[in-house]
VMD Tcl script that draws the C-alpha trace (Angstrom):
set ca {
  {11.09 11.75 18.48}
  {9.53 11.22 14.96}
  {11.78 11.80 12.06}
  {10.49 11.35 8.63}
  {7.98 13.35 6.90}
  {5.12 11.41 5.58}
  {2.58 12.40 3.01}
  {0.14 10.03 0.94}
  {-2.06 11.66 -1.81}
  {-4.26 10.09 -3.85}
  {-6.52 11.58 -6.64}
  {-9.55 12.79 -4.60}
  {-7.24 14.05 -1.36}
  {-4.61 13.86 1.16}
  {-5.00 10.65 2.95}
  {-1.87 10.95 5.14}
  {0.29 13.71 6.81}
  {2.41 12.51 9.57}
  {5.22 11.88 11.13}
  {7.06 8.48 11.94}
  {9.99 6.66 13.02}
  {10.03 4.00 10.55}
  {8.11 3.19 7.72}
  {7.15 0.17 5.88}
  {6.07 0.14 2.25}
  {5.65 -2.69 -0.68}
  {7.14 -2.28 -3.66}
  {6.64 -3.93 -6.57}
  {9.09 -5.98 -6.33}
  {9.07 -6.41 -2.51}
  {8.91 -4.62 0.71}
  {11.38 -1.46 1.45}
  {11.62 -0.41 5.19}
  {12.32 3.36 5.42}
  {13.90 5.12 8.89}
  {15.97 8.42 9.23}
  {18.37 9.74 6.84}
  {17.41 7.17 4.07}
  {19.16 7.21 0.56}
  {17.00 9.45 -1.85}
  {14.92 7.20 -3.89}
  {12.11 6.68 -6.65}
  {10.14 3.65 -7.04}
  {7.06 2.00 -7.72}
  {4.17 1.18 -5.06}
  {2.68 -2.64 -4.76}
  {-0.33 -3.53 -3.69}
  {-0.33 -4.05 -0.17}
  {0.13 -2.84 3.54}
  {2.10 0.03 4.82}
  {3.19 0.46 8.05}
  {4.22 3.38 9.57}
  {5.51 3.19 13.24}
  {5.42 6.36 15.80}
  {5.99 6.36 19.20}
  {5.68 2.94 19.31}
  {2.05 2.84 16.99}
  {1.52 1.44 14.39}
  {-0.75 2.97 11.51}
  {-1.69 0.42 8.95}
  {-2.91 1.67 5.53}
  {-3.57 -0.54 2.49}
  {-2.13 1.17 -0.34}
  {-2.84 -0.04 -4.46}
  {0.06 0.66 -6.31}
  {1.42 4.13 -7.26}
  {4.88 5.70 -6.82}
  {6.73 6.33 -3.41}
  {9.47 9.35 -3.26}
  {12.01 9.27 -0.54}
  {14.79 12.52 -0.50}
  {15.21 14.65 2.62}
  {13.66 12.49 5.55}
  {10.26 13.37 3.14}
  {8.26 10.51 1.88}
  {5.80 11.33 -0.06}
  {3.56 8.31 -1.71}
  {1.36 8.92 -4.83}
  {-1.51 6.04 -4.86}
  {-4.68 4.95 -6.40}
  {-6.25 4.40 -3.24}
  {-5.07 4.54 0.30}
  {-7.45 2.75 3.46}
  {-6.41 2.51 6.62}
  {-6.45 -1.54 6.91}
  {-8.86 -1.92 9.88}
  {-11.16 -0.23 7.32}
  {-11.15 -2.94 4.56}
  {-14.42 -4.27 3.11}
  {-13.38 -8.24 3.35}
  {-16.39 -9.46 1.59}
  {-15.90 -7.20 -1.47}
  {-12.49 -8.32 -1.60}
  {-13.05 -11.84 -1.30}
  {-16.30 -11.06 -3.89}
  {-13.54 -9.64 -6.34}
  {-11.26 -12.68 -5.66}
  {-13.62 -15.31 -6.51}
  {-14.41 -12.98 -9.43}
  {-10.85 -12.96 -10.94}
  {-10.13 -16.64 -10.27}
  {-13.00 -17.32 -12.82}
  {-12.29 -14.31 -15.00}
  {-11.18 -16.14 -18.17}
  {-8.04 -14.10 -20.31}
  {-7.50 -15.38 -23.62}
  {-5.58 -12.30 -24.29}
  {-1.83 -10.79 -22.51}
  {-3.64 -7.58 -21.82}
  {-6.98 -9.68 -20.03}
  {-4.38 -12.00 -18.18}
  {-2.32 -8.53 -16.99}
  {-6.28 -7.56 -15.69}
  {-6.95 -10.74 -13.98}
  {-3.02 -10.83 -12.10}
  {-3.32 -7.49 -10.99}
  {-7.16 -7.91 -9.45}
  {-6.05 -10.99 -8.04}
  {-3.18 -9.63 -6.34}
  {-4.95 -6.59 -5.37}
  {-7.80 -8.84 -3.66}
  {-5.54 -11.23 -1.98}
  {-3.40 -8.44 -0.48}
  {-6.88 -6.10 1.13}
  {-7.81 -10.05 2.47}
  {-3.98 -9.98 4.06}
  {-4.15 -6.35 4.93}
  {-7.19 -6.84 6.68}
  {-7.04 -9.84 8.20}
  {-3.26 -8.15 10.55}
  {-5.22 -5.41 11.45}
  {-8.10 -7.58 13.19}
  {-4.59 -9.48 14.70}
}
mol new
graphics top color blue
foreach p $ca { graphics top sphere $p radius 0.5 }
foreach p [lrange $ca 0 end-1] q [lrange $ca 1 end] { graphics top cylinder $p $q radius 0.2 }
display resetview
Protein backbone atom coordinates (compact mmCIF):
# COMPACT_ATOMS: atom_id res chain seq x y z
CA UNK A 1 0.00 0.00 0.00
CA UNK A 2 1.35 3.52 -0.94
CA UNK A 3 3.15 5.36 1.74
CA UNK A 4 4.51 8.73 1.04
CA UNK A 5 2.67 11.80 0.36
CA UNK A 6 3.59 13.47 -2.80
CA UNK A 7 2.90 16.98 -3.90
CA UNK A 8 4.68 19.02 -6.82
CA UNK A 9 3.72 22.76 -7.26
CA UNK A 10 4.95 24.92 -9.56
CA UNK A 11 4.09 28.67 -10.12
CA UNK A 12 0.94 28.41 -12.32
CA UNK A 13 -0.54 25.07 -10.31
CA UNK A 14 -0.43 21.79 -8.70
CA UNK A 15 1.13 19.42 -11.07
CA UNK A 16 1.22 16.40 -8.72
CA UNK A 17 -0.81 14.93 -5.75
CA UNK A 18 -0.22 11.34 -5.14
CA UNK A 19 0.75 8.72 -3.45
CA UNK A 20 3.84 6.29 -3.92
CA UNK A 21 6.01 3.68 -2.68
CA UNK A 22 9.23 5.04 -3.65
CA UNK A 23 10.35 8.01 -5.16
CA UNK A 24 13.15 9.09 -7.26
CA UNK A 25 14.36 12.67 -7.52
CA UNK A 26 17.74 14.55 -8.86
CA UNK A 27 19.38 16.70 -6.89
CA UNK A 28 21.79 18.95 -7.68
CA UNK A 29 24.33 17.19 -6.81
CA UNK A 30 22.93 13.73 -7.74
CA UNK A 31 20.00 11.51 -7.47
CA UNK A 32 18.22 10.85 -3.87
CA UNK A 33 15.79 7.81 -3.77
CA UNK A 34 13.02 8.45 -1.20
CA UNK A 35 10.73 5.34 0.44
CA UNK A 36 8.84 5.22 3.86
CA UNK A 37 9.90 6.79 6.97
CA UNK A 38 12.76 8.81 5.29
CA UNK A 39 15.05 11.22 7.37
CA UNK A 40 13.47 14.82 7.23
CA UNK A 41 15.29 16.73 4.66
CA UNK A 42 15.77 20.07 2.56
CA UNK A 43 17.50 20.28 -0.62
CA UNK A 44 17.82 21.56 -3.93
CA UNK A 45 16.05 20.10 -7.22
CA UNK A 46 18.30 19.27 -10.56
CA UNK A 47 17.26 19.22 -13.71
CA UNK A 48 16.07 15.99 -14.62
CA UNK A 49 13.63 12.93 -14.24
CA UNK A 50 11.63 11.91 -11.29
CA UNK A 51 10.29 8.80 -10.75
CA UNK A 52 7.73 7.94 -8.58
CA UNK A 53 6.77 4.18 -8.28
CA UNK A 54 3.08 2.92 -7.09
CA UNK A 55 1.78 -0.27 -7.23
CA UNK A 56 4.29 -1.26 -9.35
CA UNK A 57 3.89 2.12 -11.98
CA UNK A 58 5.95 4.18 -12.72
CA UNK A 59 5.10 8.03 -13.24
CA UNK A 60 7.86 9.87 -14.93
CA UNK A 61 7.91 13.70 -14.66
CA UNK A 62 10.75 15.96 -15.85
CA UNK A 63 11.28 18.39 -13.25
CA UNK A 64 13.79 21.90 -13.75
CA UNK A 65 15.30 22.62 -10.66
CA UNK A 66 13.57 23.96 -7.50
CA UNK A 67 13.58 22.70 -3.88
CA UNK A 68 12.33 19.20 -2.63
CA UNK A 69 11.03 18.92 1.24
CA UNK A 70 10.93 15.54 2.80
CA UNK A 71 9.52 15.40 6.83
CA UNK A 72 6.60 13.15 7.77
CA UNK A 73 6.34 10.54 4.81
CA UNK A 74 5.30 14.22 2.92
CA UNK A 75 7.29 15.23 -0.05
CA UNK A 76 6.49 18.12 -1.29
CA UNK A 77 8.67 19.52 -4.47
CA UNK A 78 8.67 23.27 -5.39
CA UNK A 79 9.75 23.55 -9.30
CA UNK A 80 9.97 25.78 -12.23
CA UNK A 81 8.32 23.46 -14.38
CA UNK A 82 7.11 19.96 -13.96
CA UNK A 83 6.09 17.58 -17.44
CA UNK A 84 5.29 14.34 -17.28
CA UNK A 85 8.33 12.90 -19.55
CA UNK A 86 6.28 11.12 -22.27
CA UNK A 87 5.13 14.73 -22.79
CA UNK A 88 8.53 16.34 -23.75
CA UNK A 89 8.85 18.47 -26.90
CA UNK A 90 12.31 16.68 -28.24
CA UNK A 91 12.80 19.02 -31.06
CA UNK A 92 12.61 22.17 -28.90
CA UNK A 93 14.98 20.65 -26.67
CA UNK A 94 17.38 19.55 -29.09
CA UNK A 95 16.58 23.30 -30.88
CA UNK A 96 17.72 24.80 -27.41
CA UNK A 97 20.76 22.42 -27.29
CA UNK A 98 22.23 23.30 -30.50
CA UNK A 99 21.38 26.84 -29.38
CA UNK A 100 23.54 26.80 -26.16
CA UNK A 101 26.43 24.85 -27.69
CA UNK A 102 26.92 27.98 -29.96
CA UNK A 103 25.83 30.50 -27.36
CA UNK A 104 29.17 32.31 -26.87
CA UNK A 105 29.84 33.58 -22.80
CA UNK A 106 32.57 35.88 -22.47
CA UNK A 107 31.26 36.65 -19.11
CA UNK A 108 30.84 34.10 -15.52
CA UNK A 109 27.24 35.14 -15.40
CA UNK A 110 26.69 34.24 -19.60
CA UNK A 111 28.77 30.93 -19.04
CA UNK A 112 26.37 30.14 -15.68
CA UNK A 113 23.34 30.80 -18.65
CA UNK A 114 24.80 28.62 -21.22
CA UNK A 115 25.67 25.44 -18.37
CA UNK A 116 22.41 25.59 -17.01
CA UNK A 117 20.43 25.59 -20.67
CA UNK A 118 22.69 23.01 -21.67
CA UNK A 119 22.06 20.83 -18.88
CA UNK A 120 18.48 21.56 -18.87
CA UNK A 121 18.29 20.49 -22.73
CA UNK A 122 20.35 17.45 -22.46
CA UNK A 123 18.38 16.14 -19.45
CA UNK A 124 14.35 16.76 -21.34
CA UNK A 125 16.47 14.77 -24.48
CA UNK A 126 17.31 11.94 -21.57
CA UNK A 127 13.98 12.32 -19.90
CA UNK A 128 12.30 11.81 -22.98
CA UNK A 129 14.04 9.53 -24.75
CA UNK A 130 13.23 6.53 -21.14
CA UNK A 131 9.85 7.31 -21.43
CA UNK A 132 9.56 6.25 -25.28
CA UNK A 133 11.85 3.01 -23.69
Amino acid sequence: MPSIQCVVVTPEKTALETTADFIALPLADGEMGIGENHAPVIGRLGYGEMRIVSAGETKRLYVDGGFVQIADNVVNILTGKAIPSSEIDVDQAEKQLEEASKAVAPTDELAAIKTRNLEQARNQIRAAKRSAN
